[in-house]
GUDRENNU-528902 format. One line per field, with one value per residue (C-alpha): residue number from 1; x, y, z. Coordinates in nm, 3 decimals. Layout:
REM GUDRENNU-528902
bami: (NUM	...) .
X: (X	...) .
Y: (Y	...) .
Z: (Z	...) .
This chain:
REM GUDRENNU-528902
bami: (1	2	3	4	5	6	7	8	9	10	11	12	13	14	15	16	17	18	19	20	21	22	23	24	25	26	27	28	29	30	31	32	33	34	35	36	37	38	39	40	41	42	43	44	45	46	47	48	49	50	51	52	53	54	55	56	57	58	59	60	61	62	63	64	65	66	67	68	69	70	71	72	73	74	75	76	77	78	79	80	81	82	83	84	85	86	87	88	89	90	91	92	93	94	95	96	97	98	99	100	101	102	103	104	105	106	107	108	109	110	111	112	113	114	115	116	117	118	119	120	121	122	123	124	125	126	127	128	129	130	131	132	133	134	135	136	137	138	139	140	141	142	143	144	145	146	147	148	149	150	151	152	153	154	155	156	157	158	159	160	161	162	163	164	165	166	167	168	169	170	171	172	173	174	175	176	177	178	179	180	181	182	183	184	185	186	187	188	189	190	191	192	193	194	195	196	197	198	199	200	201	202	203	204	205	206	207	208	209	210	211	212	213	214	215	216	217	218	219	220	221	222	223	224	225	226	227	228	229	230	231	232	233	234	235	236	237	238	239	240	241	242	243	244	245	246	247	248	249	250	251	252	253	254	255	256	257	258	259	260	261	262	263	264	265	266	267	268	269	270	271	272	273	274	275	276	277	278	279	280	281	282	283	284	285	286	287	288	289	290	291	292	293	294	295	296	297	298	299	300	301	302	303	304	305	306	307) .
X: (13.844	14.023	13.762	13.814	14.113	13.908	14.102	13.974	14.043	14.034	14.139	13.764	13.781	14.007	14.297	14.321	14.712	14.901	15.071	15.370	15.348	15.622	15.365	15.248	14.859	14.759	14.972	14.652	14.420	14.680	14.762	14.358	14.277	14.592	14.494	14.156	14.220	14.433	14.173	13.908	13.615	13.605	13.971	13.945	13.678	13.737	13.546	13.482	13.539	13.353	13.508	13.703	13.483	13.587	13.600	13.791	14.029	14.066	14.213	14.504	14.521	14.451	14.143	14.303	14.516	14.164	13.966	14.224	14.274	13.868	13.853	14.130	14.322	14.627	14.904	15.147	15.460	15.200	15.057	15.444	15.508	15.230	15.336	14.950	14.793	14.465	14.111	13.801	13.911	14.217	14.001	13.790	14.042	14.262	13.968	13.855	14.213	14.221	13.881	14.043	14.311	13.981	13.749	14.088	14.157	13.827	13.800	14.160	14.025	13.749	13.952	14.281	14.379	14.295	14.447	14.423	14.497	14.712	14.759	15.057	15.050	15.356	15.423	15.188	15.174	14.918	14.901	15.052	15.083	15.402	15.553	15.270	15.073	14.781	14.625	14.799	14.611	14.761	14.751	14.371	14.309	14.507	14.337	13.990	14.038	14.130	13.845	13.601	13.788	13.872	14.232	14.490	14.815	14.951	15.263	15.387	15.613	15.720	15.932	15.888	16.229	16.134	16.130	15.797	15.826	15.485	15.345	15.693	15.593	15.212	15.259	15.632	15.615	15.296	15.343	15.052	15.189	15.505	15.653	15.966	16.082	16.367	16.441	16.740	16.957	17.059	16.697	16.418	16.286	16.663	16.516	16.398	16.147	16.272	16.047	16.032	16.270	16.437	16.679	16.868	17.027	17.344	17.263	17.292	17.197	17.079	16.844	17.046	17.185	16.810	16.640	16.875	16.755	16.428	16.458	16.606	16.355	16.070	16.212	16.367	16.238	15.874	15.658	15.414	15.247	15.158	15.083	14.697	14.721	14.999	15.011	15.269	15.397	15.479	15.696	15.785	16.025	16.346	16.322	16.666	16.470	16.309	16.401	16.335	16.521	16.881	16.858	16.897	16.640	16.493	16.228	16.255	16.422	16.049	15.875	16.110	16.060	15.643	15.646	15.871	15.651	15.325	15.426	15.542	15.221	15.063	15.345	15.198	14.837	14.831	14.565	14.817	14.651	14.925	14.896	15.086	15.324	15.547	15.669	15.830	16.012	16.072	15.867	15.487	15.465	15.743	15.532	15.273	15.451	15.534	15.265	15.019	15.320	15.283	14.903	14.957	15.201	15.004	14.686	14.938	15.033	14.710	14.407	14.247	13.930	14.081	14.220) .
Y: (-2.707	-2.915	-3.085	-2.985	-3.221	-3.425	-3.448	-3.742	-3.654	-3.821	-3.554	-3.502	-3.902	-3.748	-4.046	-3.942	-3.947	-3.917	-3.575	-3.488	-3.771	-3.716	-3.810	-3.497	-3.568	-3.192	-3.218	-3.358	-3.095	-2.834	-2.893	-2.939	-2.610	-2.444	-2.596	-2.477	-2.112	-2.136	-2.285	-2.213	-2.505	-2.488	-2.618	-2.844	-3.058	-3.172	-3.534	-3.738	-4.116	-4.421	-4.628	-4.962	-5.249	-5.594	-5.710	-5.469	-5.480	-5.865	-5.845	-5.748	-5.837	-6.158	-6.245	-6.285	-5.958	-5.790	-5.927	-5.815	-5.453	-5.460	-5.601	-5.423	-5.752	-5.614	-5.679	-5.357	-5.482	-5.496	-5.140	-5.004	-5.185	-4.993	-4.636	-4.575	-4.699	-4.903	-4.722	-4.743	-4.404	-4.586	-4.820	-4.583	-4.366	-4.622	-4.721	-4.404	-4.321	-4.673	-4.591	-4.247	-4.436	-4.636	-4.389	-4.176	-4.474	-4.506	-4.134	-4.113	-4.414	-4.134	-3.770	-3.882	-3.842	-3.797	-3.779	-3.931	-3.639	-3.875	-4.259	-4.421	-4.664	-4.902	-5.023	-5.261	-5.612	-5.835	-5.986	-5.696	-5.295	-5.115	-4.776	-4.601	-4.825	-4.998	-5.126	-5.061	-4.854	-4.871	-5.260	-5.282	-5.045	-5.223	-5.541	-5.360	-5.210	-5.542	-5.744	-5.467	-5.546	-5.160	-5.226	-5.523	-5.440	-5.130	-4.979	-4.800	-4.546	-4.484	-4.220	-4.182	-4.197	-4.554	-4.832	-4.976	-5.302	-5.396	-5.309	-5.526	-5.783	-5.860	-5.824	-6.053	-6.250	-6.061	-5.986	-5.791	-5.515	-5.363	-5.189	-4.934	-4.776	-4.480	-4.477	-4.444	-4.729	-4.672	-4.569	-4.767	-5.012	-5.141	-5.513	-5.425	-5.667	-5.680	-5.537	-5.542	-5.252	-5.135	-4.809	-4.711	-4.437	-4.317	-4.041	-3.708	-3.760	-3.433	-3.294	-3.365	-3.729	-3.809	-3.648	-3.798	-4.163	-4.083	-3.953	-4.274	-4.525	-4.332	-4.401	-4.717	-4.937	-4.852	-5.069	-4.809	-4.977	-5.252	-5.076	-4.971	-4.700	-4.556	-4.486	-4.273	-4.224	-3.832	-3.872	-3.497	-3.701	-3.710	-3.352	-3.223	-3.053	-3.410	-3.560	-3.903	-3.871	-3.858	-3.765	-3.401	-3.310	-2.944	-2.761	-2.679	-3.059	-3.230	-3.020	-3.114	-3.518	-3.452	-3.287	-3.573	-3.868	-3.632	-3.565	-3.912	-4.027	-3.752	-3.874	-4.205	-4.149	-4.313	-4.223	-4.169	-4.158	-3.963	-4.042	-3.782	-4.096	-3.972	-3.624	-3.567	-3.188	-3.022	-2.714	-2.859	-2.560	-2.732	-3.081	-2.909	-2.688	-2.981	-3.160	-2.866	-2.821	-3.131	-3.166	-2.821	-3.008	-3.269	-3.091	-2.861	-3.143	-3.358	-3.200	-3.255	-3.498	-3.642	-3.945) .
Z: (5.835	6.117	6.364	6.754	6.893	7.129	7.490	7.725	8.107	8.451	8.685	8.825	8.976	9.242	9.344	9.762	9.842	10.161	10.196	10.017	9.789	9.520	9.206	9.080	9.061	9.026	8.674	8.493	8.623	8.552	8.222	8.146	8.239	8.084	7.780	7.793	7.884	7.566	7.299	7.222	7.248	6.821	6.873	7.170	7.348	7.663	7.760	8.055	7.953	8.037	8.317	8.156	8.197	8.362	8.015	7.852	8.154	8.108	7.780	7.897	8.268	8.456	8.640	9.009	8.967	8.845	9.144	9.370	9.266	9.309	9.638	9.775	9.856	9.721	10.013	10.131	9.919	9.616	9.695	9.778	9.449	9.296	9.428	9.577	9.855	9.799	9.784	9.591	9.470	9.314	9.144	9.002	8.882	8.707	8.528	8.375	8.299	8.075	7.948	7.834	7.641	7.489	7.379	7.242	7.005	6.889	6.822	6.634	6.384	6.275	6.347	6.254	6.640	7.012	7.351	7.678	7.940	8.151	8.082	7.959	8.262	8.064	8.394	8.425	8.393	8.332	8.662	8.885	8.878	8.949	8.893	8.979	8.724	8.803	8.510	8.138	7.914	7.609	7.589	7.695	7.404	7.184	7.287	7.269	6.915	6.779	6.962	6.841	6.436	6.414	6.388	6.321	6.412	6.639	6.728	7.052	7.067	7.398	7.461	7.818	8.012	8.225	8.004	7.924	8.096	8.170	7.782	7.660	7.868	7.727	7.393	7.370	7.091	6.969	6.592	6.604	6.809	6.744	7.086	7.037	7.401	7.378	7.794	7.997	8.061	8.393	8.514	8.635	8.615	8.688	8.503	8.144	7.955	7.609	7.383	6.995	6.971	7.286	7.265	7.595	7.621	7.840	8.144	8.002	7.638	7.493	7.192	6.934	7.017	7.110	6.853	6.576	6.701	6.696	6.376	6.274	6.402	6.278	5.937	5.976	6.174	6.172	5.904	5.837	5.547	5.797	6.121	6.158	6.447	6.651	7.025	7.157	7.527	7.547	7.880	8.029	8.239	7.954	8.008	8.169	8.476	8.597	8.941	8.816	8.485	8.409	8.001	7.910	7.711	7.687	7.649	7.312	7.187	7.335	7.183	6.885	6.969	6.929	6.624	6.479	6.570	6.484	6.116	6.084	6.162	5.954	5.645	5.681	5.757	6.064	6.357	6.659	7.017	7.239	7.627	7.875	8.067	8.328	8.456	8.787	8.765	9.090	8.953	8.888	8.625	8.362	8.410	8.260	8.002	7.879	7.846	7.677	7.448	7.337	7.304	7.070	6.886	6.766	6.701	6.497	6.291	6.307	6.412	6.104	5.945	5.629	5.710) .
């Protein structure tokens, strides 16, 4: 019998922004209580994570950028840079949100998978935040799980539509972490970091062009038998109602891109942590479709205890 899909969230470490701010903060909330109006708690369990220690944070990130984001000595280019302004709020949240990614890795390694209710900060670098990134989950995990010997080697599958420059840039030249990003090519940020795999793709590319090169990485250019746990980047921003995107993507072909990279993981018998990334819809309501549908989508295909 499948164990309950464990769901790490944030939203309660409330990140104060000025009115009619265009990131969608309630998303996270939203899609948390959607989800648990749908399941019931045999099939779900929602859990508060640990904040990410200084040392967990440092694994990925440099001590001065660290120290600043702390102190708040982070100047008004670096907090326009950032998308936020500065508060201890800020701090807070961004660490909880990392810790999410954390505590989801460690729990895939024994369920098979978890989620992080938000994260997929790729837009981070190790000595500065950007793109509404302050510190990057997925490579603090990454650097956690293979200080703490429960993994070796990890790939990323980002699939948001904004080019993971930030995760690209800390692990270049790492063979220990394989990074694939599937983004727009005329779409922020407008200077990529080449990563191990980078796929970009022309404005107004729809299900079936997208889906197809998906399809094709997945079994191509993956090395499964060498890859100890995957993470992927669900963006809701490819999708064809985004104001930030320019791909083409429905409804119906994301919740066709989960299911591939959930039953390749499943094929394989890889855990696969799945953060939410970015979503900017005019309509709140699609952010959040898309995101539960692809939380169902992956416990569909992995919530199970026999890995």
């Amino acid at each position: 019998m499948p164990v309950p899909l464990q769901a790490f969230y944030s939203d309660c470490f409330v990140l104060p922004l000025p009115e009619h701010h265009r990131f969608p903060i309630d998303k996270y909330r939203l899609t948390r209580e959607r989800l648990g109006a749908m399941l019931p708690a045999d099939r779900i369990l929602f859990c508060v994570p640990p904040a990410a220690s200084d040392e967990d944070i440092l694994r990925a990130h440099s001590e001065e950028y660290l120290e600043q984001v702390k102190a708040g000595d982070l100047s008004k280019v670096e907090q326009r840079r950032i998308g936020f302004p500065w508060s201890p709020e800020m701090v807070e949240r961004s660490r909880r949100s990392t810790g999410a990614t954390q505590q989801a890795a460690r729990q895939a390694m024994l369920d098979g998978v978890a989620v992080n209710l938000a994260g997929g900060t790729h837009h981070a670098f190790a000595d500065h935040g950007q793109g509404y990134c302050v510190f990057n989950d997925v490579a603090v995990a990454i650097r956690t799980l293979q200080h703490e010997g429960l993994i070796r080697k990890a790939a990323v599958i980002d699939c948001d539509v904004h080019q993971g420059n930030g995760t690209a840039s800390i692990f270049k030249n790492d063979p220990t972490v394989f990074t694939c990003s599937l983004h727009g090519a005329n779409n922020f940020p407008f200077t990529k970091c080449d990563g191990d795999l980078d796929i970009p793709l022309p404005d107004g590319t729809e299900d079936e062009a997208y889906l197809k090169v998906l399809a094709e990485v997945l079994d191509n250019e993956v090395s499964w038998k060498n890859i100890d746990m995957v993470f992927y980047l669900a963006g809701a921003d490819p999708y064809e109602g985004d104001r930030l995107g320019k791909l083409k993507l429905t409804l119906q072909g994301l919740r066709m891109r989960d299911d591939l990279v959930a039953r390749a993981c499943l094929t394989h018998r890889k855990p696969l942590v799945t953060a939410m990334a970015g979503g900017y819809a005019k309509n709140i309501a699609d952010i959040v479709n898309i995101h539960t549908t692809t939380v169902l989508t992956v416990m569909q295909c992995l919530g199970r205890s026999d890995y």
